[in-house]
C-alpha positions in Angstrom: -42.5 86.9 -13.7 -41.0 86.5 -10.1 -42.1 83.4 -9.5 -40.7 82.2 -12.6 -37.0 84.3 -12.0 -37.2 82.4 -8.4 -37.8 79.4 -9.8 -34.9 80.0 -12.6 -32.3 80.7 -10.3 -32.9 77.7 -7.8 -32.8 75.8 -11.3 -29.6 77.1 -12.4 -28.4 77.2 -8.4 -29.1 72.6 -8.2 -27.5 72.8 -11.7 -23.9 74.2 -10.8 -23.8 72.5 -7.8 -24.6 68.7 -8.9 -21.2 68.6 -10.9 -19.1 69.7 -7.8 -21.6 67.0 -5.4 -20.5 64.7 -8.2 -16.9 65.6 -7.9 -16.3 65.5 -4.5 -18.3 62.2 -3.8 -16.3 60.7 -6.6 -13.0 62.2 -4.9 -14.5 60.7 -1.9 -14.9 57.1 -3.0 -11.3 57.1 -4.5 -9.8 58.2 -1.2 -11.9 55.4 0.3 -11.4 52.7 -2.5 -8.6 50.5 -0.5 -5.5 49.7 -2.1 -5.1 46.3 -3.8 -2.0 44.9 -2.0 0.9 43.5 -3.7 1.2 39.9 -4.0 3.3 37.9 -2.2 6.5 37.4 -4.4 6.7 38.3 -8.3 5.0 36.0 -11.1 7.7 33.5 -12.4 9.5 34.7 -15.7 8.4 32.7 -18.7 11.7 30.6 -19.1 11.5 29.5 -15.7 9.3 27.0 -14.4 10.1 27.4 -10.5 12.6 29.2 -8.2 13.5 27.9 -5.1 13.3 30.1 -1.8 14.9 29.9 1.8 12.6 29.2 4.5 13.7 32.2 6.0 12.8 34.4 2.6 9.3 33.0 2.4 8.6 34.0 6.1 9.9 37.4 5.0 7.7 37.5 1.9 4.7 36.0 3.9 4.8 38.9 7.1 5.0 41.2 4.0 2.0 40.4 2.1 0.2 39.6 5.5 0.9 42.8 7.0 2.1 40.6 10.6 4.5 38.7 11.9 3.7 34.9 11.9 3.7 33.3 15.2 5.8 30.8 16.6 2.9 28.2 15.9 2.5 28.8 11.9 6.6 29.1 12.4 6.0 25.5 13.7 3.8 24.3 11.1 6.0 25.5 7.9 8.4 23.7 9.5 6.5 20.5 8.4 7.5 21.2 4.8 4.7 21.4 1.8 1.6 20.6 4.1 2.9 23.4 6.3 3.2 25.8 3.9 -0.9 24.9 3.3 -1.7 24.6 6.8 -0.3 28.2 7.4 -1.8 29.6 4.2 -5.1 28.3 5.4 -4.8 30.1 8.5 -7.3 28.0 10.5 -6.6 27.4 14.2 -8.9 24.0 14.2 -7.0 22.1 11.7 -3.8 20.1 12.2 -3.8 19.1 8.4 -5.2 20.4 5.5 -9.5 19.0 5.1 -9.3 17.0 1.9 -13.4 17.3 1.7 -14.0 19.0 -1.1 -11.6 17.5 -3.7 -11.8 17.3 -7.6 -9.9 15.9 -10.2 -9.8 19.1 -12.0 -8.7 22.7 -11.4 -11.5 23.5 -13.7 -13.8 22.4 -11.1 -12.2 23.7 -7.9 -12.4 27.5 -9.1 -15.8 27.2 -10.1 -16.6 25.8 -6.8 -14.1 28.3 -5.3 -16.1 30.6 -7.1 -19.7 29.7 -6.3 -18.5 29.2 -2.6 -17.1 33.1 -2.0 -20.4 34.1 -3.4 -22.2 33.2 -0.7 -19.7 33.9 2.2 -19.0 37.5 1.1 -22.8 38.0 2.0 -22.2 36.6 5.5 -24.6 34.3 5.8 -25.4 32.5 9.0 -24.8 28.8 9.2 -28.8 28.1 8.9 -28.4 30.8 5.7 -25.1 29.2 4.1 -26.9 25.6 4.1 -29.7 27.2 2.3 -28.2 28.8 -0.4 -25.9 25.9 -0.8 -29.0 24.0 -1.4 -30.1 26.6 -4.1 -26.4 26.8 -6.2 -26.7 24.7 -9.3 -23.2 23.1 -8.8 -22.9 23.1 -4.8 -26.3 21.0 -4.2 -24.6 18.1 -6.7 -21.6 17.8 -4.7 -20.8 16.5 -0.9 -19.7 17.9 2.2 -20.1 21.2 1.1 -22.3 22.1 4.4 -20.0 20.8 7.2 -16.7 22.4 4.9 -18.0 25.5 7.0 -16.2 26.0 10.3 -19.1 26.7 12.8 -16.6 28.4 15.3 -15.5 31.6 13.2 -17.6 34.4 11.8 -18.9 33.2 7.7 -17.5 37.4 7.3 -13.7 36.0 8.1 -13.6 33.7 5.3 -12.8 32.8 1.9 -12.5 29.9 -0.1 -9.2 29.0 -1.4 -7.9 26.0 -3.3 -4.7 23.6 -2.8 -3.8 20.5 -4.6 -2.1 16.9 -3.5 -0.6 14.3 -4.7 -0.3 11.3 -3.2 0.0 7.4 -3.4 -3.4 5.4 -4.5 -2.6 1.8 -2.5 -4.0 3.4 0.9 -4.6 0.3 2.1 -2.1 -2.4 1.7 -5.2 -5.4 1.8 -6.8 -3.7 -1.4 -6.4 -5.5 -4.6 -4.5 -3.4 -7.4 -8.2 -2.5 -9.5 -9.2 -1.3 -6.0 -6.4 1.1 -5.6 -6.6 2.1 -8.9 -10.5 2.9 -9.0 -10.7 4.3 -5.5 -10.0 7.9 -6.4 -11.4 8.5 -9.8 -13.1 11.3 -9.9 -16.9 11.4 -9.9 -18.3 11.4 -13.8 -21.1 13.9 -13.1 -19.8 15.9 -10.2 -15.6 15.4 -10.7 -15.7 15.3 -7.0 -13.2 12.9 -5.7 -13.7 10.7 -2.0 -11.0 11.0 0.1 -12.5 9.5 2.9 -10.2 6.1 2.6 -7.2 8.1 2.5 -4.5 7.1 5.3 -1.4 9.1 4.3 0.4 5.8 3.4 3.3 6.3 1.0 4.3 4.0 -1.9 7.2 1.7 0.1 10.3 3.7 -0.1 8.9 6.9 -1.5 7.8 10.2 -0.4 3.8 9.9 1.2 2.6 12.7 -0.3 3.0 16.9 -1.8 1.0 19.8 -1.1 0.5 22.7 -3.3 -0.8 25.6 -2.5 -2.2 27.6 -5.4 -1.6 31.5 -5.3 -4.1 33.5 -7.7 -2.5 36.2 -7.8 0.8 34.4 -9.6 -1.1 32.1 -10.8 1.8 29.6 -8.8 1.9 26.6 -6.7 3.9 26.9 -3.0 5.3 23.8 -2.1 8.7 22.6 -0.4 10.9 19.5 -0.4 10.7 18.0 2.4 10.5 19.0 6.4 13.0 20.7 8.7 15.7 20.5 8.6 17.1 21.7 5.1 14.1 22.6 4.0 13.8 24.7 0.7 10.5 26.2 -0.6 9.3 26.2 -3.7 7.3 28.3 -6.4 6.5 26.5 -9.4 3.9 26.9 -12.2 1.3 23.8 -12.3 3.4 22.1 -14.7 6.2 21.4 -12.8 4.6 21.3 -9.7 2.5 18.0 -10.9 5.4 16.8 -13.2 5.3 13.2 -13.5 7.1 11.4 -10.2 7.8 7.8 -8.5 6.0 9.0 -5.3 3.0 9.6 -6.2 0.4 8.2 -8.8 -2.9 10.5 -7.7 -3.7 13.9 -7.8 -6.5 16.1 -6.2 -7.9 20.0 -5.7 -9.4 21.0 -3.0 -11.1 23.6 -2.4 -11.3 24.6 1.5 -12.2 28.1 3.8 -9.1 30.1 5.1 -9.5 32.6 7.0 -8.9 36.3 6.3 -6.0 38.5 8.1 
């Protein structure tokens, strides 16, 4: 009869306590869960189909949602117009321009590569384990370049894949005939990867030579700008009228490439 009242009461002690374990360990993971931060400028209104921003106004908005001040180098690079405002978005110290590797001729594809991509750095793998389970993903082992699209000088732990798009002007090379330029960058029929390994940044005579967008998730947006400094104006514009038909520009590309985390 003792044993059993011993017994009882450590019972019924294990029994009132779980609850409270429960309870603080699920206050503790709350206080621990970090905050999702804000993104970097509102989603556009439904009637509108961009707004325009001073330079000065993005670099505000940008410190903001990066928690820092950019340095006099990304200051330098924005100043370049729509491929800085990749190049500084990408965040990469080992890249002049944005690496056009890993381009599709959908956005379809891009996120799932995106996607399949991020599931392997946010274990972070080694470069010996990266190529491995590259080798293993049902969509990455169809497509090139996806090994070397890792930079071998940063930690796999500081990166995520991120997408962009550009458009540009097919004749890259003015001895081409015109089904040559036209053919070039069709996208791949099983794969929808697109080789940009013939592209020269040549611009249609006359014309603007090319327009980067980078795409914000969290907006679902497209930064771009009009041109360099000076007068330079930014832009934030829903897919649409970012790839609105032009004169400049007769291709279009994503591409999906690492940038590295604050």
């Amino acid at each position: 009869m003792h044993k059993w009242f011993l017994r009882a009461a450590v019972v019924a002690a294990v029994g009132f306590g779980l609850p409270t374990l429960i309870a603080t360990t699920a206050q503790a993971a709350a206080v621990a869960a970090p905050t999702p931060r804000a993104p970097l400028a509102p989603p556009l209104a439904e009637d509108r189909s961009y707004r325009t921003w001073r330079v000065e106004d993005y670099v505000e908005a940008w410190e903001r949602y990066h928690g820092r001040e950019m340095t006099e180098d990304e200051r330098e690079n924005l100043a370049r117009g729509c491929i800085g405002v990749t190049v500084v978005n990408l965040n990469r110290e080992d890249l002049s321009n944005p690496p056009l590797n890993l381009s599709f001729g959908s956005l379809r594809t891009a996120e799932a590569v995106q996607a399949a991509l991020n599931k392997i750095v946010d274990t972070h793998p080694s470069p010996a384990q990266y190529e491995a389970a590259v080798a293993k993903d049902p969509i990455l082992k169809r497509l090139k370049n996806v090994v070397k699209a890792l930079p071998s000088w940063i930690d796999s732990a500081k990166l995520k894949a991120s997408i962009f798009s550009k458009r540009f002007y097919s004749w890259q090379n003015p001895d081409w005939s015109e089904e040559r330029a036209h053919t070039t960058y069709r996208p791949d029929r099983e794969t929808d990867q697109v080789d940009m390994s013939t592209y020269r940044y040549r611009a249609r005579p006359g014309y603007v030579n090319f327009d980067y967008g980078w795409f914000d998730q969290d907006t679902n947006t497209w930064w771009h700008a009009n041109h360099e400094e000076p007068r330079m104006v930014v832009y934030q514009s829903t897919l649409r009228h970012y790839s609105r038909p032009l004169q400049d520009f007769d291709e279009q590309v994503f591409t999906v490439a690492f940038a590295k985390k604050d």
